[in-house]
C-alpha positions as CSV (number, residue, x, y, z in Angstrom):
1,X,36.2,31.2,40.1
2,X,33.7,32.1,37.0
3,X,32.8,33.3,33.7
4,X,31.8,36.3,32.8
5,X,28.4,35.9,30.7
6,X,28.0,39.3,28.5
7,X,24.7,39.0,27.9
8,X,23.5,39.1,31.2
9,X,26.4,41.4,32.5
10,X,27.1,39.3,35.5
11,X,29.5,36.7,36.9
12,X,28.2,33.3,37.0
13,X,30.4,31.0,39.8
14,X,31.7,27.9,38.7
15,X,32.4,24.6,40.5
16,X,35.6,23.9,38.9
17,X,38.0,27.0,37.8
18,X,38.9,27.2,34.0
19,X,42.9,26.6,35.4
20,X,41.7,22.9,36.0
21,X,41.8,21.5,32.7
22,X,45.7,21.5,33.4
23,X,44.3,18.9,36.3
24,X,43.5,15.4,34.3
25,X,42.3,13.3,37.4
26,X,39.8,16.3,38.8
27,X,37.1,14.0,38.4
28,X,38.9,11.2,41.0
29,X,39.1,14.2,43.7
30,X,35.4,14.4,45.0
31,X,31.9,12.9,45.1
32,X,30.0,15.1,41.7
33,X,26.4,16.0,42.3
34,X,24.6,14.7,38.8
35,X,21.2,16.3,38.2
36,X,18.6,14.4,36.4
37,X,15.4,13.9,34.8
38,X,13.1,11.2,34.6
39,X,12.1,10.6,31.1
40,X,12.4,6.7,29.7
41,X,13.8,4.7,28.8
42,X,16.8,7.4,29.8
43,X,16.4,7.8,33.3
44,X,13.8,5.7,34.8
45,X,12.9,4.9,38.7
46,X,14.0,1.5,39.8
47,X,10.4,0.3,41.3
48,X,12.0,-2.2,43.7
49,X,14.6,0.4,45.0
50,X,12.4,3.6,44.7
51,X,13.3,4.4,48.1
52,X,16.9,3.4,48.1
53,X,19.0,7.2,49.1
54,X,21.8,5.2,46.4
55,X,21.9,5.6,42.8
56,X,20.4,2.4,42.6
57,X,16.6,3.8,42.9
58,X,17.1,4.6,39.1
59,X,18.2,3.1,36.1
60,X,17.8,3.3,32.4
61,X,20.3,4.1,29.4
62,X,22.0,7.0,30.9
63,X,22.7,5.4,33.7
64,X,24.1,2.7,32.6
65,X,26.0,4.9,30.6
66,X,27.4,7.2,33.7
67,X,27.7,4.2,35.3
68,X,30.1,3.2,32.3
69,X,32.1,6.4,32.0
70,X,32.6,7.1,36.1
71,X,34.3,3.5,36.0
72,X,36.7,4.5,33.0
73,X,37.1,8.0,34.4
74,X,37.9,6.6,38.3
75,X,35.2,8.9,40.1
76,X,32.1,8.8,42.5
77,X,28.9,10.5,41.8
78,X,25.3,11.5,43.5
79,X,22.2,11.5,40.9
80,X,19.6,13.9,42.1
81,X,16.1,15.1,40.2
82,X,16.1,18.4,39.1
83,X,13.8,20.2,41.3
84,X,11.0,22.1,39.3
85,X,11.2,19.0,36.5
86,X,12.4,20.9,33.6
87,X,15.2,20.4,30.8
88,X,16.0,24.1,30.6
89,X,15.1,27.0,28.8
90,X,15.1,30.8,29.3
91,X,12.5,32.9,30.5
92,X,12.4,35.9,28.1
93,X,11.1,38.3,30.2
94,X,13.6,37.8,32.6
95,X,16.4,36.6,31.1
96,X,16.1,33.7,34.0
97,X,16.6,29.7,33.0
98,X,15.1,27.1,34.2
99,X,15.9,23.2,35.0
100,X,19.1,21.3,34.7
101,X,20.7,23.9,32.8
102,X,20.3,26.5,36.2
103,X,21.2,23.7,38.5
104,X,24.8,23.9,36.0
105,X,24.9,27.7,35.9
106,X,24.6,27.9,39.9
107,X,27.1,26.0,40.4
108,X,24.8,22.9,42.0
109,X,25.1,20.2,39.6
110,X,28.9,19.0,37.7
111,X,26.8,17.2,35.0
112,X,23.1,17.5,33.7
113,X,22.1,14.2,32.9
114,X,19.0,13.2,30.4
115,X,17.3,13.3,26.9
116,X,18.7,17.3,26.7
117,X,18.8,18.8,22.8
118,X,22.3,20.2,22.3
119,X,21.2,23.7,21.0
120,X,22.5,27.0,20.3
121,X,20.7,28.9,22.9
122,X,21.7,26.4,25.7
123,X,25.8,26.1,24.3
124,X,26.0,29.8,25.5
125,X,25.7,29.3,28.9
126,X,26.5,25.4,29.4
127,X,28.9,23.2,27.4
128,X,28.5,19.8,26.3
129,X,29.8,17.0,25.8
130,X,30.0,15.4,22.2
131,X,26.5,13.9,21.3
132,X,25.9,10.3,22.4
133,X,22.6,9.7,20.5
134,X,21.0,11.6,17.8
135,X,17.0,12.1,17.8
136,X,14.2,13.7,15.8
137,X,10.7,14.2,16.8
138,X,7.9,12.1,15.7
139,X,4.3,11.4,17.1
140,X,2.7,9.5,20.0
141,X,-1.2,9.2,19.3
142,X,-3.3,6.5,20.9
143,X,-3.5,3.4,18.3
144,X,-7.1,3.1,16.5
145,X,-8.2,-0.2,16.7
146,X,-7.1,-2.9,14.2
147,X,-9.1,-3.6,10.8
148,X,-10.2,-6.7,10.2
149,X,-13.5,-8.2,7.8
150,X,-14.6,-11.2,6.3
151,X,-14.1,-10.3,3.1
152,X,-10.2,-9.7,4.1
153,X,-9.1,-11.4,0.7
154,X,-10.4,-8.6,-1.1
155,X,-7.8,-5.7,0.7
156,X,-4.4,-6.8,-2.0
157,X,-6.4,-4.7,-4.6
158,X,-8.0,-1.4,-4.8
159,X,-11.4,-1.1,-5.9
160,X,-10.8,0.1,-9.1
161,X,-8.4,-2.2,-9.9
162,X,-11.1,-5.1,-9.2
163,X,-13.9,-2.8,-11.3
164,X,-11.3,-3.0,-14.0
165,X,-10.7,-6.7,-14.4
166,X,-14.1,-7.8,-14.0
167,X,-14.8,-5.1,-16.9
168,X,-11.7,-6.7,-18.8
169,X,-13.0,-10.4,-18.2
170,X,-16.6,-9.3,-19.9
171,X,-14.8,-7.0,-23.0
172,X,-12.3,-9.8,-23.7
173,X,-14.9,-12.4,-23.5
174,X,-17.0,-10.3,-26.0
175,X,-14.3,-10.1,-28.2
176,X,-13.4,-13.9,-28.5
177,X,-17.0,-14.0,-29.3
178,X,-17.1,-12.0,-32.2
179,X,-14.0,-13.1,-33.5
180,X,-15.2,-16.5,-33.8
181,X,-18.2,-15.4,-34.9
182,X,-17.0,-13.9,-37.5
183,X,-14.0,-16.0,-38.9
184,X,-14.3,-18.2,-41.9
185,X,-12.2,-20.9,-39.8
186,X,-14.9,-21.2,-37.5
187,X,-17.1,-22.5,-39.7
188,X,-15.3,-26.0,-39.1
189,X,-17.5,-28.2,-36.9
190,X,-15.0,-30.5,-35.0
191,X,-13.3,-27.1,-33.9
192,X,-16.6,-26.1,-31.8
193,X,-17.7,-22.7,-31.5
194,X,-17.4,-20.1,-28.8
195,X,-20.8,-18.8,-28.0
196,X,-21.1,-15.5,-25.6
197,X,-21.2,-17.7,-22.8
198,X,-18.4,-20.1,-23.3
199,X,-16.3,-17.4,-24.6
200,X,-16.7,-15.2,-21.0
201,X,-16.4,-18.8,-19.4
202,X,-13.1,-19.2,-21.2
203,X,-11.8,-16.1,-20.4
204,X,-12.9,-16.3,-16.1
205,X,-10.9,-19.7,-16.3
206,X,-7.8,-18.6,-17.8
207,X,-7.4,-15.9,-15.2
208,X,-7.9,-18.6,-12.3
209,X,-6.1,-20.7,-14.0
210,X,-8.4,-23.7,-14.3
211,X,-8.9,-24.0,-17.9
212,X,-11.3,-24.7,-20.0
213,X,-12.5,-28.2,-22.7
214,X,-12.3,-25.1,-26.0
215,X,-9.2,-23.4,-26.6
216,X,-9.4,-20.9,-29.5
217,X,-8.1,-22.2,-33.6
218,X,-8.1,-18.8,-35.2
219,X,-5.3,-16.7,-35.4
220,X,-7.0,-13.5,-33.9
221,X,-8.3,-15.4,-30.7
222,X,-4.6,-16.6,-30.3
223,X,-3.2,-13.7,-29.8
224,X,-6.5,-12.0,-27.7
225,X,-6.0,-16.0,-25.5
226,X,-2.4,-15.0,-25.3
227,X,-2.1,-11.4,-24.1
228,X,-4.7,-12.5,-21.8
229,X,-2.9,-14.8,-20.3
230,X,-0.2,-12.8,-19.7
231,X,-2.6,-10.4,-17.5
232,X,-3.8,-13.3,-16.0
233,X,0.0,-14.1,-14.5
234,X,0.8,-10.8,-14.0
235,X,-2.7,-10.5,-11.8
236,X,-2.8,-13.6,-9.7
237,X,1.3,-13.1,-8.9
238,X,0.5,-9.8,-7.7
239,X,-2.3,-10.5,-5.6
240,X,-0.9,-14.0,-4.3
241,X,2.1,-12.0,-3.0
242,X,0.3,-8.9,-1.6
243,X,-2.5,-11.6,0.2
244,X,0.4,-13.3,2.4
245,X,1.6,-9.8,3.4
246,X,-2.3,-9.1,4.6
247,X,-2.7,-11.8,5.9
248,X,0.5,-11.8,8.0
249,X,0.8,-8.0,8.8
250,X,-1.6,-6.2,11.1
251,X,-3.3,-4.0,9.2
252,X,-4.0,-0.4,11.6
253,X,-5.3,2.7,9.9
254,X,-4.2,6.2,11.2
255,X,-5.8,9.3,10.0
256,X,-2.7,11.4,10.6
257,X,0.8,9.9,8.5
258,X,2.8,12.8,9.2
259,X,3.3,16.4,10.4
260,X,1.8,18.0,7.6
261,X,-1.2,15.9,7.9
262,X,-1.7,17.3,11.7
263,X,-1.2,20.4,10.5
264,X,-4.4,20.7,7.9
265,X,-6.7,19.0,10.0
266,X,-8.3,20.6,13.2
267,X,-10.2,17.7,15.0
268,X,-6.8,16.3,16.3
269,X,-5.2,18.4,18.5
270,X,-1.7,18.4,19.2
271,X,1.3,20.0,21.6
272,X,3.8,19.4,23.2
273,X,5.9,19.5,26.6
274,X,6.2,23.7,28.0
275,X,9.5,25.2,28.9
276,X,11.6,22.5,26.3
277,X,13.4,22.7,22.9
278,X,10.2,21.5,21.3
279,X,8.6,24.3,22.8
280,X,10.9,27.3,21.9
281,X,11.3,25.5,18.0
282,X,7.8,26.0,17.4
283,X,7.8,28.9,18.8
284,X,11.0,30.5,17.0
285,X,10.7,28.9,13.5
286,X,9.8,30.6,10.7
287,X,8.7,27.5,8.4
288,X,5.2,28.1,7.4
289,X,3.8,24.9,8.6
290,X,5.5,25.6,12.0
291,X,4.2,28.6,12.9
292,X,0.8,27.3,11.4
293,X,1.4,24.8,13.8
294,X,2.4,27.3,16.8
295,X,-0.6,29.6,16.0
296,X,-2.9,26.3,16.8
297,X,-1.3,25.3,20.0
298,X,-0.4,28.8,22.2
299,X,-3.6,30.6,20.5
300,X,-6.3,28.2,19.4
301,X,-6.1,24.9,21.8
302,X,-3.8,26.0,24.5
303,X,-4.5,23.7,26.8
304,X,-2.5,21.3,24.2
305,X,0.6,22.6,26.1
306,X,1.2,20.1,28.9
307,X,3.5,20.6,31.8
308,X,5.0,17.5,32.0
309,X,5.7,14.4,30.0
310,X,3.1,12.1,32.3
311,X,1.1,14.5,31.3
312,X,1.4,14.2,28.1
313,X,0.8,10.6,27.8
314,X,-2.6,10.4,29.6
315,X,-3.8,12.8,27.5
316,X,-3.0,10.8,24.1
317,X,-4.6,7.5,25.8
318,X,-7.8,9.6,26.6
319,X,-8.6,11.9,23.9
320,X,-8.0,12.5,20.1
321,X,-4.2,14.2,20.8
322,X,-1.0,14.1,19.1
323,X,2.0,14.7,21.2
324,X,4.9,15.9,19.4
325,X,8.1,14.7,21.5
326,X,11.6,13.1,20.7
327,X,11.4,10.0,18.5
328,X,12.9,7.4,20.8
329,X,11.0,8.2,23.5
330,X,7.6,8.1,22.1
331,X,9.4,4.7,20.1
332,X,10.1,3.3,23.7
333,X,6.3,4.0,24.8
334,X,5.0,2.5,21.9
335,X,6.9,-0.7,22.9
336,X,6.0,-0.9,26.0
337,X,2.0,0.8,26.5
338,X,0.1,-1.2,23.9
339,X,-2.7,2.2,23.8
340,X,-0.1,4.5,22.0
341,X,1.3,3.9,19.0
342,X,4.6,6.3,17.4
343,X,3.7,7.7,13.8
344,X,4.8,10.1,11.4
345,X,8.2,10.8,9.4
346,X,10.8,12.2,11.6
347,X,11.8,15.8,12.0
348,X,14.1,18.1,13.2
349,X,17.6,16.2,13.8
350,X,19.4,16.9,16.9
351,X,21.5,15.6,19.3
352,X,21.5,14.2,23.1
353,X,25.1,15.8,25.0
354,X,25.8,15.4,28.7
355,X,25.7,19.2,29.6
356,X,28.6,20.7,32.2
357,X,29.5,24.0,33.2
358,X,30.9,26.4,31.2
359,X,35.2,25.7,30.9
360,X,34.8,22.6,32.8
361,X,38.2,20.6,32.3
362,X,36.4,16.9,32.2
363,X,34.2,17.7,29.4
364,X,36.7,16.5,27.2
365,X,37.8,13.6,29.1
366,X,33.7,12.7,29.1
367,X,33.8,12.8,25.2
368,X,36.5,10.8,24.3
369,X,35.1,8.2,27.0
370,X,31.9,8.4,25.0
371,X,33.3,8.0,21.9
372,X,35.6,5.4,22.6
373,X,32.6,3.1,23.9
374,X,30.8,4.1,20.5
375,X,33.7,2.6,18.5
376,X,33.8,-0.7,20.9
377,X,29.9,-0.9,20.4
378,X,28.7,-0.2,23.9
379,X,26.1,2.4,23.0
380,X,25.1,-0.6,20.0
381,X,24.7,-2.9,23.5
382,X,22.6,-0.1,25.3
383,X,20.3,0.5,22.3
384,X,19.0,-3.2,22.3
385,X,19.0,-3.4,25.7
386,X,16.3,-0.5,26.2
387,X,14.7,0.1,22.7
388,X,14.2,-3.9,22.1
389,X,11.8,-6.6,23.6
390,X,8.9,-4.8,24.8
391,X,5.1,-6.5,24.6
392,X,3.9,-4.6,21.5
393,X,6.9,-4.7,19.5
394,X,5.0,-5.7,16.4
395,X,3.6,-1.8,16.5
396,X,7.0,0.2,17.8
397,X,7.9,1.0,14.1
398,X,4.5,2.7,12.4
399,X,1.7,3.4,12.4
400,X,0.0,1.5,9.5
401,X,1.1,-1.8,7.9
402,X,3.8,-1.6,5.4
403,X,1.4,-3.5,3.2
404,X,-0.2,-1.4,0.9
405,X,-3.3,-2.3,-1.8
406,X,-2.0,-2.3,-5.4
407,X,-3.6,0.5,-7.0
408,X,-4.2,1.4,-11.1
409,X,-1.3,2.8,-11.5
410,X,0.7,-0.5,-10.2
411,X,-1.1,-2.7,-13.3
412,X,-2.3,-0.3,-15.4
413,X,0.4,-1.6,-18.2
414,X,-1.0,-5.0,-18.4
415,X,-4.5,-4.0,-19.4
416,X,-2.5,-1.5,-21.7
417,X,-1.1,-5.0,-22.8
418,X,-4.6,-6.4,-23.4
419,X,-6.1,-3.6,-25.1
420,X,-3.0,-3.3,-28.2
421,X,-3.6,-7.1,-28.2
422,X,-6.9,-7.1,-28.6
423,X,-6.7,-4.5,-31.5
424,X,-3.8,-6.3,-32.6
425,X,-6.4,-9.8,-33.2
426,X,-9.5,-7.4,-34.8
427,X,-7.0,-6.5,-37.7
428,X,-6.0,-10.0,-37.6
429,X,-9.6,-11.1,-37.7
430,X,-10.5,-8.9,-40.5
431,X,-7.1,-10.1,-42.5
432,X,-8.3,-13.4,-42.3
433,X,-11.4,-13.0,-43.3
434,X,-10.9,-10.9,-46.4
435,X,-8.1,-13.8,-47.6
436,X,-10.1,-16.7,-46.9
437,X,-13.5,-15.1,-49.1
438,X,-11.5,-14.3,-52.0
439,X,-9.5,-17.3,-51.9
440,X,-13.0,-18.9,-52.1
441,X,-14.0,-17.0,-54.7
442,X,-10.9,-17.9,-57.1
443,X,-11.7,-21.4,-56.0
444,X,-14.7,-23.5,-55.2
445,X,-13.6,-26.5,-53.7
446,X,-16.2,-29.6,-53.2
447,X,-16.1,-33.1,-51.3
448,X,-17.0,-36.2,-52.9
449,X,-20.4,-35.9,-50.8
450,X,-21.3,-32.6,-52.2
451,X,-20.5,-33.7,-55.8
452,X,-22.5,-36.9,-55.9
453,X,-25.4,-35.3,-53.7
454,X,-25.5,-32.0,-56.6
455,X,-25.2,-35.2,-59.7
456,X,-28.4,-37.1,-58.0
457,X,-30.0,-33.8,-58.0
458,X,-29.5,-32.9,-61.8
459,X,-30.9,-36.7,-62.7
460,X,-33.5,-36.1,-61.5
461,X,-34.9,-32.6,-62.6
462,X,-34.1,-34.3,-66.5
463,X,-36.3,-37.2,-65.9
464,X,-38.5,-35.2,-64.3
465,X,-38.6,-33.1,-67.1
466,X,-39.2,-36.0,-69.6
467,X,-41.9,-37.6,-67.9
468,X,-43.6,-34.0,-68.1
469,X,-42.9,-33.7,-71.7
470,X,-44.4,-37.6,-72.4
471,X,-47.9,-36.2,-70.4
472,X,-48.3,-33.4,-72.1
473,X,-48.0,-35.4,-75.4
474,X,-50.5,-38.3,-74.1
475,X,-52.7,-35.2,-72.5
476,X,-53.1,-33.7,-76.5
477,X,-53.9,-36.7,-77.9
478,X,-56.5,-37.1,-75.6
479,X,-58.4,-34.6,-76.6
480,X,-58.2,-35.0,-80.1
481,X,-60.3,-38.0,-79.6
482,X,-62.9,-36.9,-77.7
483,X,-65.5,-37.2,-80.5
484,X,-65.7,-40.5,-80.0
485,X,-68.4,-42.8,-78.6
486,X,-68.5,-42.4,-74.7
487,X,-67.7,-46.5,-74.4
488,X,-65.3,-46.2,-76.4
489,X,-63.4,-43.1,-75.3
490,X,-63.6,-44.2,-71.8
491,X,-61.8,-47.2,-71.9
492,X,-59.4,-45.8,-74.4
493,X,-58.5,-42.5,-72.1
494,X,-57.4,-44.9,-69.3
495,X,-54.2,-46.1,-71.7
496,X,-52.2,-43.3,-72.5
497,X,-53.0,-41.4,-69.0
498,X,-52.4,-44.0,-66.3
499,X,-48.9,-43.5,-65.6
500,X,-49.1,-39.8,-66.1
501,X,-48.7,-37.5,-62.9
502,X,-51.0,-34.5,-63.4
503,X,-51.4,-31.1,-61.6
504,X,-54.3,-30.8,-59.6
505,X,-55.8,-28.4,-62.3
506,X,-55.2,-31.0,-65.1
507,X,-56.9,-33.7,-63.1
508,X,-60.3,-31.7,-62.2
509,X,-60.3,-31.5,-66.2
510,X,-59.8,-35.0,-66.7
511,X,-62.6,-35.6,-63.9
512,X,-64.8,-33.2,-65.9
513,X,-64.0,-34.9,-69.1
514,X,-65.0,-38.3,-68.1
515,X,-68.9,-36.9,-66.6
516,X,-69.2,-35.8,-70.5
């Protein structure tokens, strides 16, 4: 009873003959020997029944899954470790495998049990079952610490974007400024002006939203006031919204995102499990950041290679190391060891099987057990039983906080808003000005005040006028009649003169005059 394997030109012996699958109860006949492998939340040790010789001593989602089928399938079975620890893989230099998949080929084991990658490779010497889970490969590094400051209600914006506002707040201001400067509506005291300082006042108000006593009257600081308060909603919304998401989301910074990140950068260093599918696809692929990848870890770090997934994990919590492994494992650490953390996109799709010898009859009696309990939502039941609850939940699903800072590229439009606008109110601004000084120029309008203040004024330049023009008479008679005796000509120089107002010039002469 066997199957000739070509490639290795020899008979391998089977524990159930190919002429079985005419048998559909062979699984009810005798006690199967299961071999395993301890990798959670799969196949874990039962701590209070390590010791137990039953199937009790381990537990996890494959077993509650074997427990599952051998119930619908009517049989008994004995779970066992495999004995060197390994999944399976071939030795290439002597064409030897390893693991569960040798316990299957000698003829020890009825099933392989455990977190197995159905792969080409393997299907040539084992069969499986249809897959039960799918998986990719992710990361398990140790989790940085969390960031945290006091000036946490700065993160919803990126630097630039906060440079650019406070830059925007100043221009704008500037240009309310000048617009009111230079309007001919401004002119109008009971409207108030905007000096440099109210006008940035005006503008740092409107964005906070508190307001100020001025609001602008001209056209042009309308519409600069208006797209500026547009900004303003668009700014505070944004950052309003993206502060509750910081201040409710641990925020934990990873230098490595994904595999390509772990691949240019050489003070991480990274591996994976020996003797595994991870193993032999690094090894075998021929994508360029792959074998990049490969190079580092069998010829530059080699001791990133660990022999066993325990291993692996004390090695993430103790230096700066990135293990590559499948993504619901490293998702199950991460839930439950609150040092590690699982990063990175997921590669590499593949699928979990349960392996069985080569022409073994139940293998299809497994499958349509497994995927009947897919379509009544059993495997849905296991998944939240194993992959839900654990203490550091809040970190199981990244690495960094969804919550991102809004960069210049997320607003730039609404200062692209503010700028047209504020070109929009110079041309305005210059429109109005150019009207309102010609239509002053066609037409000088006066108040009442102005027209009896310029009527007072013109009374009084013509009687000042006279009373100059009376003097200057008075003054030439004077001196025709000089000649006369000095008794005389003083008291008669006192009449015409006395209610004359001379320059100072005319009354040095006078003073002269009267010494003679």
């Amino acid at each position: 009873r066997g199957v000739w394997l070509q490639e290795y030109r020899e008979l391998k012996l089977l524990p159930y003959s190919v002429k079985d699958r005419q048998e559909p109860n062979i699984l009810g006949r005798q006690k199967v020997r299961i071999v395993t492998i301890i990798d959670p939340p799969f196949v874990m040790y039962n701590e209070k029944r390590r010791n137990s010789p039953n199937n009790d001593r381990f537990q996890g989602y494959l077993v509650d899954l074997i427990e599952e089928i051998a119930k619908r399938l009517n049989f008994e079975y004995e779970l066992y470790e495999s004995p060197d620890g390994n999944y399976g893989s071939k030795d290439f230099m002597t064409n030897e495998w390893n693991g569960m998949i040798k316990e299957l080929i000698n003829g020890e084991a009825a099933m392989c049990l455990g977190a197995i990658s159905i792969t080409s490779e393997r299907e040539q010497v084992v069969d499986f079952t249809k897959p039960y889970k799918q998986k990719k490969f992710n990361l398990l590094m140790r989790k940085p610490k969390k960031k945290s400051s006091i000036f946490q209600f700065l993160w919803p914006l990126s630097t630039h974007v906060w440079l650019l506002t406070v830059s925007s707040m100043v221009v704008v201001g500037f240009l309310l400024f000048l617009m009111d400067h230079f309007s001919p509506n401004s002119n109008n005291p009971d409207m108030g002006r905007f000096t440099l300082k109210e006008s940035i006042w005006f503008i740092y108000g409107s964005l906070v939203g508190v307001g100020t006593e001025m609001v602008p009257r001209t056209i042009s600081g309308r519409l600069l006031s208006g797209a500026w308060w547009f900004v303003g909603l668009i700014l505070v919304s944004s950052y309003t919204a993206n502060l509750a998401a910081f201040l409710t989301v641990t925020k934990i910074e990873t230098p490595i995102k994904s595999v390509a990140d772990l691949a240019r950068q050489t003070k991480i260093k990274y591996g994976t499990v020996k003797n595994t599918y991870a193993h032999t696809m690094f090894r075998a692929s021929q994508v360029d950041i792959f074998k990049k990848m490969w190079t580092s870890m069998d010829k530059i770090h080699p001791d990133s290679m660990v022999d066993n997934f325990s291993v692996a994990i004390q090695k993430v919590k103790t230096e700066d190391y990135a293990f590559i492994w499948d993504q619901p494992i490293n998702d199950y650490i991460a839930l439950h060891d609150c040092e590690t953390i699982a990063i990175g996109d997921p590669f590499d799709e593949k699928g979990y099987g349960i392996g069985v010898p080569i022409g073994a009859s139940y293998r299809d009696q497994i499958t349509m057990v497994i995927l009947s309990l897919g379509e009544e939502g059993f495997m849905t039941t296991l998944k939240e039983k194993w992959w839900s609850g654990g203490k550091c939940e809040g970190f199981k699903e990244t690495g960094t906080s969804s919550t991102k800072e809004l960069q210049l590229d997320n607003v730039a439009g609404v200062f692209v808003v503010v700028a047209m606008a504020a070109l929009l109110a110079l041309i305005a601004c210059f429109i109005e000005y150019l009207w309102l000084t010609t239509k002053k120029k066609k037409k000088k309008i006066m108040t009442y005040g102005e027209i009896s203040t310029r009527a007072v004024v013109n009374v009084s330049a013509v009687l000042s006028t006279i009373n100059t023009f009376r003097c200057d008479i008075k003054h030439a008679i004077y001196l025709q009649s000089r000649t006369v005796n000095a008794d005389r000509e003083k008291d008669r120089s006192n009449v015409p003169l006395r209610n004359c107002l001379f320059t100072s010039d005319q009354q040095d002469f006078v003073r002269k005059e009267s010494r003679l």
